[in-house]
PDB file with one MODEL, atoms N, CA, C and O in Angstrom:
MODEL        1
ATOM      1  N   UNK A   1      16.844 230.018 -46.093  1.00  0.00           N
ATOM      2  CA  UNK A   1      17.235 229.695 -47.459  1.00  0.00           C
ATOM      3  C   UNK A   1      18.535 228.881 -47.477  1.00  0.00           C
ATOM      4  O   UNK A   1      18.742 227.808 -48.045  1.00  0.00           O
ATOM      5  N   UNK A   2      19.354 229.612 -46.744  1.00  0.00           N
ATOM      6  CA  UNK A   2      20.375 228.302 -46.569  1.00  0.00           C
ATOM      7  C   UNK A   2      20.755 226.930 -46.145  1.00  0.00           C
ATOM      8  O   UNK A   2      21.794 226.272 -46.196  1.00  0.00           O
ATOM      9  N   UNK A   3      19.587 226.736 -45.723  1.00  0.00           N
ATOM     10  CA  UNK A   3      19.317 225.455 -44.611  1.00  0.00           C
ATOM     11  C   UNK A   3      18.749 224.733 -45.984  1.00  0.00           C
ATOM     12  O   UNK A   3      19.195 223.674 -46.425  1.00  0.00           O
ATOM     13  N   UNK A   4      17.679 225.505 -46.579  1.00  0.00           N
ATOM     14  CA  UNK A   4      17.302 224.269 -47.626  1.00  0.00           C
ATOM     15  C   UNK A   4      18.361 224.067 -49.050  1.00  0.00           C
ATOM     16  O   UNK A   4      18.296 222.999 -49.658  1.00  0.00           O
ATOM     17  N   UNK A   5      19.288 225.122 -49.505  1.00  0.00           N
ATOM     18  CA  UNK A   5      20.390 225.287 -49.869  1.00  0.00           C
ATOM     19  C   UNK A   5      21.297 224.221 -49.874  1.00  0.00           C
ATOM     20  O   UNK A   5      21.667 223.578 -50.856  1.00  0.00           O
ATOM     21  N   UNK A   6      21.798 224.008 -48.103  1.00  0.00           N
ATOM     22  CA  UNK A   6      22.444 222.515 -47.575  1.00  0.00           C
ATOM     23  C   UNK A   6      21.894 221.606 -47.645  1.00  0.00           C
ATOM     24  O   UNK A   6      22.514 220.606 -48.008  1.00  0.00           O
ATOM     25  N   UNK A   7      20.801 221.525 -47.408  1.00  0.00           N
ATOM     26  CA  UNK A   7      19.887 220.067 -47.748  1.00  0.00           C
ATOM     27  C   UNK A   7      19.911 219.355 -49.186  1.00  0.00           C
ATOM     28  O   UNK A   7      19.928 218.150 -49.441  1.00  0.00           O
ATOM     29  N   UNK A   8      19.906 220.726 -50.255  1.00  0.00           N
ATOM     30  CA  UNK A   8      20.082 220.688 -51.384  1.00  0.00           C
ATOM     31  C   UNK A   8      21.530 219.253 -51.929  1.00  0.00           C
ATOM     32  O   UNK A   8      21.590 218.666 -53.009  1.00  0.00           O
ATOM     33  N   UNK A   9      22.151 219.154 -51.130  1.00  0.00           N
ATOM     34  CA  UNK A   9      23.730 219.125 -51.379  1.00  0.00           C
ATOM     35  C   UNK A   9      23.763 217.685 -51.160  1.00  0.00           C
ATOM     36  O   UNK A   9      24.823 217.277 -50.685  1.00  0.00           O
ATOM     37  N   UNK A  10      22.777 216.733 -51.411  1.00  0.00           N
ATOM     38  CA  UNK A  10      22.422 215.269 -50.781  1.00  0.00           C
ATOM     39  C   UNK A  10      23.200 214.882 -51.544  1.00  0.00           C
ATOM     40  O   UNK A  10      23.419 215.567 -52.543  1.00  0.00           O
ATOM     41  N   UNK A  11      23.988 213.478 -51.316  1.00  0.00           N
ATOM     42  CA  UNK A  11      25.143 213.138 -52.078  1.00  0.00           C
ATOM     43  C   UNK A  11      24.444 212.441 -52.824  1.00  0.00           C
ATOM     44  O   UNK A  11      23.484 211.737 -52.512  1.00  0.00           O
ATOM     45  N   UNK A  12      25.036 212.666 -54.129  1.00  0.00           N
ATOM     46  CA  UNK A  12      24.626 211.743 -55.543  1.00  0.00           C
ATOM     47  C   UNK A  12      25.766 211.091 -55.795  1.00  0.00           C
ATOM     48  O   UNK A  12      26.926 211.354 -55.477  1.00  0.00           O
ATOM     49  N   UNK A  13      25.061 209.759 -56.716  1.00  0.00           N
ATOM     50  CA  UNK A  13      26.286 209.015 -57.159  1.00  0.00           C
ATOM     51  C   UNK A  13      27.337 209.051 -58.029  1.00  0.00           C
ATOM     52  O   UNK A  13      28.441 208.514 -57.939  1.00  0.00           O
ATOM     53  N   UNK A  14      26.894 209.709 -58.839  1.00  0.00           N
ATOM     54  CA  UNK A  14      27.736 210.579 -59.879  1.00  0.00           C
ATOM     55  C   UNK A  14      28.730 211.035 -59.330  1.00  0.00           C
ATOM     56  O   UNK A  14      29.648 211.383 -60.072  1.00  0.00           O
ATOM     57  N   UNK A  15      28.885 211.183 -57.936  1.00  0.00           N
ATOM     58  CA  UNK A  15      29.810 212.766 -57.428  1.00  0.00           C
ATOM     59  C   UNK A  15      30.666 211.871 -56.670  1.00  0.00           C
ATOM     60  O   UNK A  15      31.745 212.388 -56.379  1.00  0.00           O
ATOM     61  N   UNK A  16      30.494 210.635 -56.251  1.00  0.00           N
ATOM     62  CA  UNK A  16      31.288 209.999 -55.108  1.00  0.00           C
ATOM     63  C   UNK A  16      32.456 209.495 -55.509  1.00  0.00           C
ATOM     64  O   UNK A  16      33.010 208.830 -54.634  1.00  0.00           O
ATOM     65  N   UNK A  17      33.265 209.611 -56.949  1.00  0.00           N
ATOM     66  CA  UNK A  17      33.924 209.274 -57.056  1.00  0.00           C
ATOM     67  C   UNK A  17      34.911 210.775 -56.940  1.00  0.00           C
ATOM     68  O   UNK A  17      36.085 210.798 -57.310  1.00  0.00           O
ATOM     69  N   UNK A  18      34.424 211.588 -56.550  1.00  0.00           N
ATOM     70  CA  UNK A  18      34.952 213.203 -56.181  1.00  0.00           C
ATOM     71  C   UNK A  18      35.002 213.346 -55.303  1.00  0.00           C
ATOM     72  O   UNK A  18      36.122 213.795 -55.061  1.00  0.00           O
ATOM     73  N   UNK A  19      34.247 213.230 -54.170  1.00  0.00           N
ATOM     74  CA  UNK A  19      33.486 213.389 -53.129  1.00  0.00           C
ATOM     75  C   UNK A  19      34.174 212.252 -51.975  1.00  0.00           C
ATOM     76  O   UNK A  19      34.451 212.598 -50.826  1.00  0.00           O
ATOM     77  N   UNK A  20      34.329 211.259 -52.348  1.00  0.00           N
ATOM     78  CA  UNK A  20      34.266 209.686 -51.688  1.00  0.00           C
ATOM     79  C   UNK A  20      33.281 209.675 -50.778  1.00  0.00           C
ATOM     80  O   UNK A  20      33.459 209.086 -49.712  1.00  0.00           O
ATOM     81  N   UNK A  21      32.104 210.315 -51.053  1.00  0.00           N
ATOM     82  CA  UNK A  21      30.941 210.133 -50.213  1.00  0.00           C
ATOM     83  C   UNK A  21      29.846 209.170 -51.047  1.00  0.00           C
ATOM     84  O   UNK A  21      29.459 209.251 -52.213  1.00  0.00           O
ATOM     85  N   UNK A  22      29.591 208.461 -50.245  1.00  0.00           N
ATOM     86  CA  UNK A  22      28.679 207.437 -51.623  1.00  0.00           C
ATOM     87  C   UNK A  22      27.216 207.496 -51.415  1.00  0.00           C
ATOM     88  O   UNK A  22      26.582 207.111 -50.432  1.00  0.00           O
ATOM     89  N   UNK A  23      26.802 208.025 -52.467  1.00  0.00           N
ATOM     90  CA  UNK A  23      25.569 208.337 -53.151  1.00  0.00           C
ATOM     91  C   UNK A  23      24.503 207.663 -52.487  1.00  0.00           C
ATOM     92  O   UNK A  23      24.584 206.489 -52.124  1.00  0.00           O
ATOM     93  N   UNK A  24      23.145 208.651 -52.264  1.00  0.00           N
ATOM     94  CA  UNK A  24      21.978 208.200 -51.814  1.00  0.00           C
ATOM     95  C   UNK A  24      20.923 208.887 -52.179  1.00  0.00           C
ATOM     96  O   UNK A  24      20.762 210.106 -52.240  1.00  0.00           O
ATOM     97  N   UNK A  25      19.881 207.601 -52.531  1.00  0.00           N
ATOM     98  CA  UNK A  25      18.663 207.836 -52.879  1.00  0.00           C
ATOM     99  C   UNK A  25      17.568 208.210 -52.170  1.00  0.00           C
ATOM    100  O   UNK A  25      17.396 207.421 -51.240  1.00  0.00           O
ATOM    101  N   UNK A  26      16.732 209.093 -52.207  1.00  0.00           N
ATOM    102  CA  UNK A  26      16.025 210.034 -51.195  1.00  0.00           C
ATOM    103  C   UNK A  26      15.004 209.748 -52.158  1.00  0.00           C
ATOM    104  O   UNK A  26      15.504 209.485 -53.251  1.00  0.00           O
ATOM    105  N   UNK A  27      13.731 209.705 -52.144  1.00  0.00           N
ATOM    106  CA  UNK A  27      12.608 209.530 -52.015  1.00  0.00           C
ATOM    107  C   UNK A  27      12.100 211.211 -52.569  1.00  0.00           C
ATOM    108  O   UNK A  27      12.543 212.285 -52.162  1.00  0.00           O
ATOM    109  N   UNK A  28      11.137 210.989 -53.517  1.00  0.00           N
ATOM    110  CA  UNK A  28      10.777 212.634 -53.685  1.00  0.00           C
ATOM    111  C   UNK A  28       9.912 212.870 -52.949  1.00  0.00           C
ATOM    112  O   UNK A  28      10.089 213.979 -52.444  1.00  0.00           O
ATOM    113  N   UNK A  29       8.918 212.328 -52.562  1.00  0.00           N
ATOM    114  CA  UNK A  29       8.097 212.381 -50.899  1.00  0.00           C
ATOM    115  C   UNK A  29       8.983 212.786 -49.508  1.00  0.00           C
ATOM    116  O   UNK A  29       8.448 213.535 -48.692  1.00  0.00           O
ATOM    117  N   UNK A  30      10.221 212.321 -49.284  1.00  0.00           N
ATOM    118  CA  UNK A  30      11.019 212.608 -48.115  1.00  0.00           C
ATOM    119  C   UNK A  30      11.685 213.879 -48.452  1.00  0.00           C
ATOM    120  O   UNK A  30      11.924 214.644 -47.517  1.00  0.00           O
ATOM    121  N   UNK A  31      12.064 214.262 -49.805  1.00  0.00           N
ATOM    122  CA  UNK A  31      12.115 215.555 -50.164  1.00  0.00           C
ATOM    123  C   UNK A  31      11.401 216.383 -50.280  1.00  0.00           C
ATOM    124  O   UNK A  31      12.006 217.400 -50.617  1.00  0.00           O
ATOM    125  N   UNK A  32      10.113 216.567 -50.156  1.00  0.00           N
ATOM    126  CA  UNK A  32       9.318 217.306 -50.048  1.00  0.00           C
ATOM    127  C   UNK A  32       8.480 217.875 -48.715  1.00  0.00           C
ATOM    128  O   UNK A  32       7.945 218.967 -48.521  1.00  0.00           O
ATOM    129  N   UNK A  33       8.624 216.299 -47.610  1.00  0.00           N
ATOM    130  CA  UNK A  33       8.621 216.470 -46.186  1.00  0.00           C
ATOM    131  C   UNK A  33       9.442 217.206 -45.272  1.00  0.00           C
ATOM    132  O   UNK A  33       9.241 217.851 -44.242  1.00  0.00           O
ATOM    133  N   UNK A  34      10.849 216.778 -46.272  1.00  0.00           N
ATOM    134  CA  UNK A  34      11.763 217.627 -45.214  1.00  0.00           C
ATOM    135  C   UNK A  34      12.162 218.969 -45.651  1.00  0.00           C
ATOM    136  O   UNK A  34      12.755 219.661 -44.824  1.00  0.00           O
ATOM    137  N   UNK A  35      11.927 219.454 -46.836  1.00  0.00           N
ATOM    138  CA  UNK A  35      11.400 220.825 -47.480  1.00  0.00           C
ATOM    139  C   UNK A  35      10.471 221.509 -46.475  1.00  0.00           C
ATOM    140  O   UNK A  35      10.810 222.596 -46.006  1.00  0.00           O
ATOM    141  N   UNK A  36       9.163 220.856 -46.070  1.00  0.00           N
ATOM    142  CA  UNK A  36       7.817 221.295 -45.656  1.00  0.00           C
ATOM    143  C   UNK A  36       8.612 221.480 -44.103  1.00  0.00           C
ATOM    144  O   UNK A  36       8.678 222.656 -43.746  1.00  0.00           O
ATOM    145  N   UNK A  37       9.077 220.702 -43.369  1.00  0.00           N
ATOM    146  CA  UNK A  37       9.665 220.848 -42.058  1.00  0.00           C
ATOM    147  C   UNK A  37      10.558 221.981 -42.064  1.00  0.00           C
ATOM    148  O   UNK A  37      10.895 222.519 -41.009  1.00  0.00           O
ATOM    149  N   UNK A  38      10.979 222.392 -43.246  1.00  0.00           N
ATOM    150  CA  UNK A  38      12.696 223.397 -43.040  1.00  0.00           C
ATOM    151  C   UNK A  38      11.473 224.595 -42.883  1.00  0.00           C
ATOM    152  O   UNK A  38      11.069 225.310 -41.966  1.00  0.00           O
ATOM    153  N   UNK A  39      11.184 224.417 -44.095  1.00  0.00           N
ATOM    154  CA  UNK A  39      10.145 226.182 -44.379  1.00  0.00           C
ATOM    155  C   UNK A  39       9.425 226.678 -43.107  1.00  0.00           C
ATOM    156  O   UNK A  39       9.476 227.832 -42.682  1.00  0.00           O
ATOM    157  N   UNK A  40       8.644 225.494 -42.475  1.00  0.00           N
ATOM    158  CA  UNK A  40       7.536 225.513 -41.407  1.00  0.00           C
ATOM    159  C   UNK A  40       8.177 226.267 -39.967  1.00  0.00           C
ATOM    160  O   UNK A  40       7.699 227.005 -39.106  1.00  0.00           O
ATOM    161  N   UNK A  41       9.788 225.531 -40.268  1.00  0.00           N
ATOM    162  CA  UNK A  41      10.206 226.099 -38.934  1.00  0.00           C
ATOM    163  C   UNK A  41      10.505 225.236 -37.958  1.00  0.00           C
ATOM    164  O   UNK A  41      11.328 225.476 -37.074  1.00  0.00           O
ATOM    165  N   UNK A  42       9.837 224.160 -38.070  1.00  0.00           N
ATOM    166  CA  UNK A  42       9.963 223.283 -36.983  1.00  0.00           C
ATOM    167  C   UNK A  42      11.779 222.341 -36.957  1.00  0.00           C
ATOM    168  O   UNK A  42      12.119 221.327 -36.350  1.00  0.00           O
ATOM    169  N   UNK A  43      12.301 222.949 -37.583  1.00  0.00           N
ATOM    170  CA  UNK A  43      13.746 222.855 -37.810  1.00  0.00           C
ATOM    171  C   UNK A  43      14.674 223.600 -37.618  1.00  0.00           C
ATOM    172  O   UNK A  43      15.820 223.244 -37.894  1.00  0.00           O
ATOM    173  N   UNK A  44      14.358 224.981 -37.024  1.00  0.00           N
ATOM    174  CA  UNK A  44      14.990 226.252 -37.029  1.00  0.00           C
ATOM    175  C   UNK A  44      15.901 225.734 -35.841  1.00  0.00           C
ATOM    176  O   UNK A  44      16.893 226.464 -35.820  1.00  0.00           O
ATOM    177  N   UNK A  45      15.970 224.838 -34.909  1.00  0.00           N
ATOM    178  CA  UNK A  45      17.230 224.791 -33.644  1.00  0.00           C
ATOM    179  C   UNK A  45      18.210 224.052 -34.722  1.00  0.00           C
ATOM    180  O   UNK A  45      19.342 224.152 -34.250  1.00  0.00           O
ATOM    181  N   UNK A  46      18.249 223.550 -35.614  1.00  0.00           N
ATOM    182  CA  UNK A  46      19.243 222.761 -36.049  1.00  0.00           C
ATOM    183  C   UNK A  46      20.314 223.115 -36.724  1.00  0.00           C
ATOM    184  O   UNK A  46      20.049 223.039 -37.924  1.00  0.00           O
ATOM    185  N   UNK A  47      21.872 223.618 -36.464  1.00  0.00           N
ATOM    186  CA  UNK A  47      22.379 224.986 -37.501  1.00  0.00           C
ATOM    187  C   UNK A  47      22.475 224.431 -38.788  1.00  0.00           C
ATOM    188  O   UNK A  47      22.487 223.207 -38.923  1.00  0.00           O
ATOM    189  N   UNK A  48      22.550 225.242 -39.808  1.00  0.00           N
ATOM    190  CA  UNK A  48      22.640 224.626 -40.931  1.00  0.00           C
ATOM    191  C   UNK A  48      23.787 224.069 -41.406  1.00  0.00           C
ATOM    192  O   UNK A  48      23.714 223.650 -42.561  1.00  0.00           O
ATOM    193  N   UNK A  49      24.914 223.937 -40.793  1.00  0.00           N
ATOM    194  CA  UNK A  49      25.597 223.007 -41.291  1.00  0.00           C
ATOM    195  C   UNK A  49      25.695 221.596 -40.836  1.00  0.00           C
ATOM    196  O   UNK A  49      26.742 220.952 -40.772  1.00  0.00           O
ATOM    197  N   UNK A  50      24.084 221.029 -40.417  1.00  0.00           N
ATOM    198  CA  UNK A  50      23.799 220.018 -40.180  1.00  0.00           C
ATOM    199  C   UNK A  50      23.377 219.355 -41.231  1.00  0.00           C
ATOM    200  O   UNK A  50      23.638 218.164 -41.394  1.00  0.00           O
ATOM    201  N   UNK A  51      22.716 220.023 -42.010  1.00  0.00           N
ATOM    202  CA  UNK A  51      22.096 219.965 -43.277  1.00  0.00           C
ATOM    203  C   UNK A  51      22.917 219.477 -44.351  1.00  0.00           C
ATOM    204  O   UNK A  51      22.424 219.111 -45.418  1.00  0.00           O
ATOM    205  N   UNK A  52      24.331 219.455 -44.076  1.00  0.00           N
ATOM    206  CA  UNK A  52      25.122 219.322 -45.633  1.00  0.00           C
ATOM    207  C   UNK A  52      25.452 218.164 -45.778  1.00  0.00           C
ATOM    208  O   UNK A  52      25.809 217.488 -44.814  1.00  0.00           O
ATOM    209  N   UNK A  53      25.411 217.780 -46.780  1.00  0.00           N
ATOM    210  CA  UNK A  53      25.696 216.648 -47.162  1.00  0.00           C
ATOM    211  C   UNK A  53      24.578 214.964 -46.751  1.00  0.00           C
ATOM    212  O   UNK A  53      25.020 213.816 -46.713  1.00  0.00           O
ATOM    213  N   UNK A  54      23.477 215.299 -46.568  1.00  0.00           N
ATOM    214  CA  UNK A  54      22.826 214.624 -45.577  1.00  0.00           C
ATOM    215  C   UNK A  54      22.055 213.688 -47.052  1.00  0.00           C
ATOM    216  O   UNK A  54      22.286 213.851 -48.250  1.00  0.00           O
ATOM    217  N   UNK A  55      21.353 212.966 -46.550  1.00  0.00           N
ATOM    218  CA  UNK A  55      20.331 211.902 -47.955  1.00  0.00           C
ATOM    219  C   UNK A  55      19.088 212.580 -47.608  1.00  0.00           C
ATOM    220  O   UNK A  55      18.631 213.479 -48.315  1.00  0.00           O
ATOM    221  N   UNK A  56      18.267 211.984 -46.035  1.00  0.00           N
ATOM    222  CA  UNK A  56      16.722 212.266 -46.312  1.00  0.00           C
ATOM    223  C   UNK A  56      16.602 213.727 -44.672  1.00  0.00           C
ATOM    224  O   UNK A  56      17.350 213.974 -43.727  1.00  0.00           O
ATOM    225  N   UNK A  57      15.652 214.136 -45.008  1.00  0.00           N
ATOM    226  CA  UNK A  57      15.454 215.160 -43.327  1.00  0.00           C
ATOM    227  C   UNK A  57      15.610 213.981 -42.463  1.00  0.00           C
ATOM    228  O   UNK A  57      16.839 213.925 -42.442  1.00  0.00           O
ATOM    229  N   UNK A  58      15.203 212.984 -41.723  1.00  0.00           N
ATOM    230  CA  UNK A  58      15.527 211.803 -41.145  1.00  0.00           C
ATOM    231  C   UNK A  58      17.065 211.890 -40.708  1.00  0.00           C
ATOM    232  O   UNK A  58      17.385 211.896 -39.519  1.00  0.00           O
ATOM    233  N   UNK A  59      18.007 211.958 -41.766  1.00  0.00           N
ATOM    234  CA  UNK A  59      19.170 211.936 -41.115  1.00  0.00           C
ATOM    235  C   UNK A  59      19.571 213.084 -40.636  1.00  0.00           C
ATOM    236  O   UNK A  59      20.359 213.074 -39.690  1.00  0.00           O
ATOM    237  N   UNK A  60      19.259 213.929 -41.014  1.00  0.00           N
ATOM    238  CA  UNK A  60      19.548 215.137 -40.799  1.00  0.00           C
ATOM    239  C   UNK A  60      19.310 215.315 -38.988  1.00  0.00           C
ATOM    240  O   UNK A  60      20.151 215.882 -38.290  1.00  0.00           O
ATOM    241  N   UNK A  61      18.410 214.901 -38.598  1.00  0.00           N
ATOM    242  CA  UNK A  61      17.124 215.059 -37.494  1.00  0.00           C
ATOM    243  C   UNK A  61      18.484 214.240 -36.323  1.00  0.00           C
ATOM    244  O   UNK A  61      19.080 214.606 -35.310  1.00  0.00           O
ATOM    245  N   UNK A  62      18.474 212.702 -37.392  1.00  0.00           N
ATOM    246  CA  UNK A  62      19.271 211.621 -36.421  1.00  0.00           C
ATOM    247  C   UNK A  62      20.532 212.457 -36.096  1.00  0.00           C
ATOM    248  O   UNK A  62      20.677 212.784 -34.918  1.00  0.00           O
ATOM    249  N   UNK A  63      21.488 212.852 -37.026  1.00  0.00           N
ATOM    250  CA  UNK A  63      22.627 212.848 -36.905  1.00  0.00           C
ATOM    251  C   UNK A  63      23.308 214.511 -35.525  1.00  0.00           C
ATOM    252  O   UNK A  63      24.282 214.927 -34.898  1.00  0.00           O
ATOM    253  N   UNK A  64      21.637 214.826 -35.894  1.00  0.00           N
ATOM    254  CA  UNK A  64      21.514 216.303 -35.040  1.00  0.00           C
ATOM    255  C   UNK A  64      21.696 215.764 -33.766  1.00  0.00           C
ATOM    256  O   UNK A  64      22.716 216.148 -33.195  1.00  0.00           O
ATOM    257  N   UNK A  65      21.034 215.033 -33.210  1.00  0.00           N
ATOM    258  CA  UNK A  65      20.584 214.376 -32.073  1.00  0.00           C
ATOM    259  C   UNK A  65      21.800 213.551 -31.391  1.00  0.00           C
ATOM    260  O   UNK A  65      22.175 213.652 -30.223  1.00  0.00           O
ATOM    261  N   UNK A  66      22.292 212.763 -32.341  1.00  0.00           N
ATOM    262  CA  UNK A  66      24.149 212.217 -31.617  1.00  0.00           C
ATOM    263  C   UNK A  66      24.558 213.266 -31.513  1.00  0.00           C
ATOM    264  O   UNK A  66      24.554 213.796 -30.402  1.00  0.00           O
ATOM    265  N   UNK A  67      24.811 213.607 -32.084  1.00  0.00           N
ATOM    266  CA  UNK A  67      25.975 214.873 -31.535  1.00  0.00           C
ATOM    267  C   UNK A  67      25.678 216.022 -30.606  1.00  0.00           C
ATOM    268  O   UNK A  67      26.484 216.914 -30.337  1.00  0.00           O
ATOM    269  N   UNK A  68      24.514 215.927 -30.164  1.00  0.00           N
ATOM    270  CA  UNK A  68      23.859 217.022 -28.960  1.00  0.00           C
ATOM    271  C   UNK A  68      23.306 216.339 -27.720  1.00  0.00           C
ATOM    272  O   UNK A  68      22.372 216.711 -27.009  1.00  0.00           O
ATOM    273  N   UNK A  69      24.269 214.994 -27.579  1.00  0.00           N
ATOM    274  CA  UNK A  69      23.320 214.020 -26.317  1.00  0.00           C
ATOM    275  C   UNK A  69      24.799 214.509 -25.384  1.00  0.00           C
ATOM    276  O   UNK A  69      24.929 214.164 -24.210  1.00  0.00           O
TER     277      UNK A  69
ENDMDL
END
């Protein structure tokens, strides 16, 4: 629950002038894929504070992967 929680937390544009993180558009199909991947499990090595702040599961996946080579 917390993993999709953090995922939840995709930066919007509204917020980047708070945030200075600038806003991204995610696809409601890539939200629903990377929903289907969290639930399924096939995401469970990734800790969840990989998840925060991220746009699509894609980055999430990428950004997992630099930082564990």
């Amino acid at each position: 629950a917390r993993k999709i929680q953090r995922f939840l937390t995709q930066p919007f544009f509204v917020a980047e002038q708070f945030t200075g993180i600038p806003g991204k558009y995610v696809k409601v199909e890539d939200t629903i894929r990377g929903f289907d991947q969290i639930l399924s499990g096939q995401l469970d090595h990734i800790p969840e504070g990989d998840f925060y702040m991220k746009g699509s599961i894609d980055e999430v996946i990428a950004d997992y992967k630099k930082g564990n080579k």
